[in-house]
C-alpha positions as CSV (number, residue, x, y, z in Angstrom):
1,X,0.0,0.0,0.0
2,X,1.7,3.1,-1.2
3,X,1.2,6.5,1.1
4,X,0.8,10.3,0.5
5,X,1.9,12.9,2.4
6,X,0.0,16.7,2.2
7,X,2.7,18.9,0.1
8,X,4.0,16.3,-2.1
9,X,2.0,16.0,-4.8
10,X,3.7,16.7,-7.1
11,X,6.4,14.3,-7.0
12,X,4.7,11.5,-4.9
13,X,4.6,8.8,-7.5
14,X,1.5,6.3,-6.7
15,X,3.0,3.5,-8.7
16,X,6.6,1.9,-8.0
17,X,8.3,4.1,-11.2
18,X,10.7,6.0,-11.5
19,X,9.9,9.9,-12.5
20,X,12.0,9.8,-15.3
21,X,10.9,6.4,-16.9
22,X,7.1,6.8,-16.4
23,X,6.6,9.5,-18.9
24,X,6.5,6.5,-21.3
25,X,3.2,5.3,-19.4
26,X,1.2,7.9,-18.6
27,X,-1.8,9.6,-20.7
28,X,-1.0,12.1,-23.2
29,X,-3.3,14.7,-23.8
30,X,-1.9,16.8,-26.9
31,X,1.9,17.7,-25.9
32,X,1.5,17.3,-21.7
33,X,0.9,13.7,-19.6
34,X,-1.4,13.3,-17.2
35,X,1.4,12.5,-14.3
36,X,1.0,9.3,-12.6
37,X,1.0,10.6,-9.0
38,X,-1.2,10.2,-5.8
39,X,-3.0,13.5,-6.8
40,X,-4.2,12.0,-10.0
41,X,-5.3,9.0,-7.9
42,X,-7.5,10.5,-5.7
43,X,-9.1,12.7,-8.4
44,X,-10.3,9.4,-9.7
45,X,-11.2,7.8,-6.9
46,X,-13.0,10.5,-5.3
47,X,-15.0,11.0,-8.1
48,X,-15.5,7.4,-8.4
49,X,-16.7,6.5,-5.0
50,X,-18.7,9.6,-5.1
51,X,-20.5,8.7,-8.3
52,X,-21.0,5.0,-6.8
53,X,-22.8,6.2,-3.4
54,X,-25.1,8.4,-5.7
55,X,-25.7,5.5,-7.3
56,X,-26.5,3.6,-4.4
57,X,-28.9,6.2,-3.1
58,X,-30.7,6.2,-6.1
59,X,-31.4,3.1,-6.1
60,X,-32.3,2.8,-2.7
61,X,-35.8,5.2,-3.4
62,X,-35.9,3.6,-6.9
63,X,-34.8,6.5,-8.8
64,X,-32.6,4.8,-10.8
65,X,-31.2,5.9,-13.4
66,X,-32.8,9.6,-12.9
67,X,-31.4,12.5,-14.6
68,X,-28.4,15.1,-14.2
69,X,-25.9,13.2,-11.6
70,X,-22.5,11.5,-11.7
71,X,-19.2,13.1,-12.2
72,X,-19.5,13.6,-15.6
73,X,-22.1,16.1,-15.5
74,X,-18.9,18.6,-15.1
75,X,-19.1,18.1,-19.1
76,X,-22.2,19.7,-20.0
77,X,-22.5,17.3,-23.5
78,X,-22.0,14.5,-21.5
79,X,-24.7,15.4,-19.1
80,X,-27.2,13.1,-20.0
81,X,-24.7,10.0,-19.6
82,X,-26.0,7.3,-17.8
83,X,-24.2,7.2,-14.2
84,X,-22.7,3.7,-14.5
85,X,-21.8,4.4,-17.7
86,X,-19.4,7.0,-16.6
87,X,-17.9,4.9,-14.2
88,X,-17.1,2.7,-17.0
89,X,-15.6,5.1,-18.6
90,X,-13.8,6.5,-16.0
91,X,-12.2,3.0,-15.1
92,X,-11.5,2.8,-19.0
93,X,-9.6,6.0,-18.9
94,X,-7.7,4.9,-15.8
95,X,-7.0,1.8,-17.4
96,X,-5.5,4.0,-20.5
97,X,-3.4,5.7,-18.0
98,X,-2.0,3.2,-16.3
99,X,-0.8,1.2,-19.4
100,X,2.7,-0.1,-20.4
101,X,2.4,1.5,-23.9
102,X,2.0,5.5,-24.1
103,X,-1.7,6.4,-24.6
104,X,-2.8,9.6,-26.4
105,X,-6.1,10.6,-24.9
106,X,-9.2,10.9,-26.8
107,X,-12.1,13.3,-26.3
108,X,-13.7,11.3,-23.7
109,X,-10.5,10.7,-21.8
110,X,-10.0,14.2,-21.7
111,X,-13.7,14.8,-20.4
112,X,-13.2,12.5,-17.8
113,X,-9.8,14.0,-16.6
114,X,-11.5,17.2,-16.1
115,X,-14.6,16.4,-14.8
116,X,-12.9,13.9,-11.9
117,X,-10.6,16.9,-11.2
118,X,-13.3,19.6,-10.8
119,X,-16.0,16.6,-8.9
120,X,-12.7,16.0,-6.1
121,X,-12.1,20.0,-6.1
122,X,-15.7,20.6,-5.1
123,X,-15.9,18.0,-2.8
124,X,-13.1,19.0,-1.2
125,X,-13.9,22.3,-0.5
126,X,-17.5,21.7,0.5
127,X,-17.5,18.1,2.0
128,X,-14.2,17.5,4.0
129,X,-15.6,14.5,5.8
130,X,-16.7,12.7,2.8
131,X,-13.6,13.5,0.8
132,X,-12.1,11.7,3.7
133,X,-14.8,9.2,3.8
134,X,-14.8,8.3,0.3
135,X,-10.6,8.0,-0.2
136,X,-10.5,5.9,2.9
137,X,-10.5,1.9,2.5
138,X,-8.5,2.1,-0.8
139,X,-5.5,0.7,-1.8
140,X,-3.5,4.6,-1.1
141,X,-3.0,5.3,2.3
142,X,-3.6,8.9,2.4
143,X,-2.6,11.5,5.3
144,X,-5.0,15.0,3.8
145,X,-6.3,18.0,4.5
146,X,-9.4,18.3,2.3
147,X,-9.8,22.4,1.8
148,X,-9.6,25.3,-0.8
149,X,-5.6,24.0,-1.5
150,X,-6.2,20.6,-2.0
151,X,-9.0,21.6,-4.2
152,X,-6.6,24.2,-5.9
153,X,-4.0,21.2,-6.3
154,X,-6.6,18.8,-8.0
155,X,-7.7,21.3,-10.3
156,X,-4.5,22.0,-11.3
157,X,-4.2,18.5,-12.5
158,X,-6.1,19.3,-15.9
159,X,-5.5,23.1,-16.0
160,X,-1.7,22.5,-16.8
161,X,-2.2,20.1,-19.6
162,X,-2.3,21.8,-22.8
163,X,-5.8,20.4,-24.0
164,X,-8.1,23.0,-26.1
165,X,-11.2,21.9,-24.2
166,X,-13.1,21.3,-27.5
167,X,-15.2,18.9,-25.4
168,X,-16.9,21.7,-23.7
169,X,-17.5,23.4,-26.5
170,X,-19.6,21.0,-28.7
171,X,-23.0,21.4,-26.3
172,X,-22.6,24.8,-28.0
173,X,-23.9,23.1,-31.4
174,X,-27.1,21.5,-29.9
175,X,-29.2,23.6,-30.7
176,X,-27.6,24.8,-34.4
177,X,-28.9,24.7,-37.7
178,X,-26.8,21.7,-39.2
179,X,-25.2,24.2,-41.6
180,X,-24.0,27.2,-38.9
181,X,-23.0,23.9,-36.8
182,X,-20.6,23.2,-39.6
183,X,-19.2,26.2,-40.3
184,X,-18.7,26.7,-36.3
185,X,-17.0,23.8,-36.3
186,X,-14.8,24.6,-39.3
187,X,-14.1,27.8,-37.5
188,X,-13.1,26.1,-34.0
189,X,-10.8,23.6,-36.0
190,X,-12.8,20.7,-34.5
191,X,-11.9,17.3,-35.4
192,X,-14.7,15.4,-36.5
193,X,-12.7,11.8,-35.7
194,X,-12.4,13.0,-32.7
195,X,-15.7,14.6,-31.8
196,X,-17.3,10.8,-32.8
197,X,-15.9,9.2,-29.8
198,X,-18.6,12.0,-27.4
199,X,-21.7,11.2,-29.7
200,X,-20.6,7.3,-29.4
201,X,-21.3,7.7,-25.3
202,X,-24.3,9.1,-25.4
203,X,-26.2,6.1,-26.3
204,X,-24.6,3.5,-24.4
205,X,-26.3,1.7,-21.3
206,X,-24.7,-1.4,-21.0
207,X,-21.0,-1.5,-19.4
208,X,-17.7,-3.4,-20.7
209,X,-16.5,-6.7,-19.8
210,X,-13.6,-5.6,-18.6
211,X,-14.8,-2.9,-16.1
212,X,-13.7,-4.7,-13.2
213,X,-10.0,-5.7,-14.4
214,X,-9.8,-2.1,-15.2
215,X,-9.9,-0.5,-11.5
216,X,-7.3,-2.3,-10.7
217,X,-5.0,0.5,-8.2
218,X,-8.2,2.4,-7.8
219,X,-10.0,0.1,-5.8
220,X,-9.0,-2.6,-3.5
221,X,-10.1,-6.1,-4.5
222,X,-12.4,-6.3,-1.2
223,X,-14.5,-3.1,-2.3
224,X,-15.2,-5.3,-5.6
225,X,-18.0,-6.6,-4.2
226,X,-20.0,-3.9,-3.3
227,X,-19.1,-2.2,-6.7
228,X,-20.8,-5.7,-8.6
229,X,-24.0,-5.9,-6.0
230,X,-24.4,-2.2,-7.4
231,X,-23.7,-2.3,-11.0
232,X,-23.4,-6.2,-11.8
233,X,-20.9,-7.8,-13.3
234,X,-20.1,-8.8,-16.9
235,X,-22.0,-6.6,-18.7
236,X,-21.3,-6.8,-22.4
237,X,-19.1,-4.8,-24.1
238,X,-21.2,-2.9,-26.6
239,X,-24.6,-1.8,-26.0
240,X,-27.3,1.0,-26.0
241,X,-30.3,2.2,-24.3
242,X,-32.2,1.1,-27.0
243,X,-30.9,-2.7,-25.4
244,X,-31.6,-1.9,-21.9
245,X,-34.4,0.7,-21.8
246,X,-34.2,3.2,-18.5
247,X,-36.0,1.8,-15.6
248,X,-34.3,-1.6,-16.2
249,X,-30.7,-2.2,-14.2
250,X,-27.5,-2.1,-15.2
C-alpha cells in the first residue's frame, strides 16, 4: 500500500516508477501527460466512489437511473450519460493511464480527466468529511487536508495540460442549424474523428466486460463486491439504451 503525504503532490509517484521512466506510461493529452502521482489517484477515486454512493442512493428510493448526476455532469454534452456508464468510462480511462504502452487521450479521456478533477475540487472544499470518507479503504494510504488547496492542487491537474477543451465546447452546437453547426466547427478547428468518440457515449447503457480488471490500483479487490451488488458484473461490451431501456438495471 503506497502512502501520501500533504505537500508532495507533485512528486509523490502512486506506482513503483521511476519519475524519469514513467513519462513512457502515462496519458498524453496533446503535448502534456497526465502524471501518474497520488494527486491523479484521488481525483479518480473520489469521483468514483462519489459517483457509486449516488448511485446507491438512487437506487435505494428507486430513482434509478434519474437524470443530471454523476461526475461527468462537469461536461455539460455528457450530461445526460448514464451514471454507471461513466464509471465505466472513468475505469477505461484509468485503465489507458496506467498502461505499459504511451496512450494519447481521446475526447472522452480528456472529459473525464476534467470532470474527476473539478467533482474532487468541489468535494473537497464543500465536503471535507466525505472526501475523507470516500478516499478511505483504498489501496493509497492517504494523510489529507481536504480544503480550498487541495482543491486548488486537484484542479490544477487538468489546468496544466495543454488540451483545447473542445469537449466543452460541442453542447454549443445543440441547438444549431446543421449548416452554422458546420461552419462553427470549421471555424473552432474541430476534429470530426475525434468529436465521434462524445456522440458514441451518449447512447450507451450497458457497461464493458472488462470494467472490473480495469480498476485495478483504484479500488482494493475487497471493495469489488459492493461495486458488482451495485452495478453487476459482466456486462457486455457494446450496447445502448435502446438494449436496456431506463428503468431496467445495469
Amino acid at each position: 500500500m503506497a502512502s501520501w503525504i500533504r505537500g508532495e503532490p507533485a512528486v509523490s509517484v502512486l506506482f513503483p516508477v521511476a519519475p524519469s521512466d514513467s513519462m513512457a506510461f502515462m496519458l498524453t493529452i496533446s503535448t502534456d501527460s497526465l502524471p501518474q502521482t497520488s494527486l491523479t489517484w484521488l481525483a479518480f477515486r473520489v469521483a468514483f466512489q462519489d459517483t457509486l454512493e449516488r448511485i446507491a442512493l438512487a437506487k435505494q428510493i428507486d430513482q434509478y437511473p434519474g437524470d443530471g448526476f454523476g461526475y461527468l455532469t462537469e461536461v455539460p454534452f455528457l450530461r445526460g450519460v448514464p451514471p454507471h456508464v461513466q464509471l465505466d468510462l472513468l475505469a477505461d480511462t484509468w485503465r489507458r493511464h496506467q498502461a505499459s504502452d504511451p496512450c494519447d487521450a481521446s475526447l472522452v479521456d480528456e472529459s473525464v480527466v476534467y470532470a474527476v478533477c473539478e467533482t474532487a475540487a468541489r468535494v473537497a472544499e464543500h465536503d471535507p468529511s466525505g472526501f475523507r470518507r470516500l478516499v478511505s479503504g483504498g489501496p493509497l494510504q492517504v494523510d489529507i487536508l481536504p480544503d480550498q488547496v487541495l482543491a486548488s492542487e486537484l484542479r490544477s491537474l487538468h489546468l496544466k495540460l495543454s488540451s483545447d477543451g473542445d469537449f466543452l465546447i460541442i453542447s454549443q452546437f445543440e441547438d444549431m442549424a446543421p449548416d452554422d453547426a458546420a461552419r462553427m466547427k470549421r471555424e473552432f478547428r474541430l476534429d470530426e474523428q475525434r468529436l465521434e468518440t462524445m456522440f458514441d457515449v451518449l447512447g450507451r447503457w450497458q457497461m464493458s466486460t472488462g470494467f472490473l480488471d480495469s480498476l485495478s490500483g483504484l479500488m482494493e479487490p475487497a471493495e469489488l463486491g459492493r461495486v458488482i451488488d451495485l452495478l453487476g458484473e459482466g456486462q457486455p461490451a457494446i450496447g445502448t439504451r435502446e438494449d436496456h431501456p431506463p428503468g431496467d438495471e445495469a
